[in-house]
N, C-alpha and C positions, 0 to 999 in steps of 0.2 A: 504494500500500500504506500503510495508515494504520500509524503510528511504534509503537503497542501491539501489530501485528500483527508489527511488526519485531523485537520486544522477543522478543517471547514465539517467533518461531522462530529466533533467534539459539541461544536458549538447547535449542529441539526439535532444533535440527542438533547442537549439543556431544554431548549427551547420544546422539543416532544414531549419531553417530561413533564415540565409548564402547562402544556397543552393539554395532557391525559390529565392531571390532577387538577383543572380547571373542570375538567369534564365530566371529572369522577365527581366534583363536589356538586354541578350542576343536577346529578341525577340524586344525589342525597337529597339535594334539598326538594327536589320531586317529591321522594318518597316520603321523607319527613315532614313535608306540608301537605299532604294528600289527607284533607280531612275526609275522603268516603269512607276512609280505612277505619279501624279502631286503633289505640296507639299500640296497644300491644300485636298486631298485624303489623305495622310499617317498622315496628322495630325488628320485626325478624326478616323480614325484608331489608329493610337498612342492610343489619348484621351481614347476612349471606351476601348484597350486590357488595360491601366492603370483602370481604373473603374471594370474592372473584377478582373483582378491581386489581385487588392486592397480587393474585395469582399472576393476572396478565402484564401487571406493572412488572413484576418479576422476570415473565417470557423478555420483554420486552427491552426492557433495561439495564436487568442484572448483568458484573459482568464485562465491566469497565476496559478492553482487549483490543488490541489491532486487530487481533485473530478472529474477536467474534463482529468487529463491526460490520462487514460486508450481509451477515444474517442480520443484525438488529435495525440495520438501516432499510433493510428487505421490510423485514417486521412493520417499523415507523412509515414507512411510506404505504405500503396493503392498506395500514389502518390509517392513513389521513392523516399523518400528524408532523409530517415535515414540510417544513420551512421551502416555498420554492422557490423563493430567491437564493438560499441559502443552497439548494440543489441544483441551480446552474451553474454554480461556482465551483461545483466537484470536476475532475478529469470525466472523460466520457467515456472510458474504460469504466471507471468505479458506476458511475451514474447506471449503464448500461447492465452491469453486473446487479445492482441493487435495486433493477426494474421490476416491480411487483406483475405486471403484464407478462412476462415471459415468464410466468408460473402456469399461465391460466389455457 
């Protein structure tokens, strides 16, 4: 991995992670203000969409490697969460390699 491709998704992962936990907190607060529910319903809901969150945060992020970025950046972009400005600025080897479309 050439050191500008490392540069530039050091900074696409902060920014994903920003992103995800924005998102994650977005659907808390769904669930936790859903007054159809009863409170003891949206708290086990809470509970478990946090235990999932947590899981994918995990796939997603854990992990911090040259070795694993080319899969995490795979990951981050399938799920919408990188930066495109920040994805023109990669080499077009790496970009190409961490095309979510050439899975599908």
């Amino acid at each position: 991995m050439k050191e500008s491709d490392w540069k530039i998704f050091k900074k696409i992962k902060e920014k994903a992670l920003e992103s995800f936990c924005l998102q994650a907190f977005d659907r808390y607060s769904a669930v936790i203000n859903n007054e159809k529910e009863d409170a003891h319903d949206r708290y086990i809901t809470h509970y478990n969409l946090v235990r999932e969150k947590d899981k994918e945060l995990g796939r997603l992020f854990d992990g911090h490697s040259r070795s694993r970025a080319s899969m995490q950046l795979l990951l981050i972009r399938k799920n919408g969460l990188a930066d495109e400005e920040l994805l023109q600025q990669l080499s077009n080897e790496f970009f190409q390699e961490t095309d979510p479309e050439k899975l599908i």
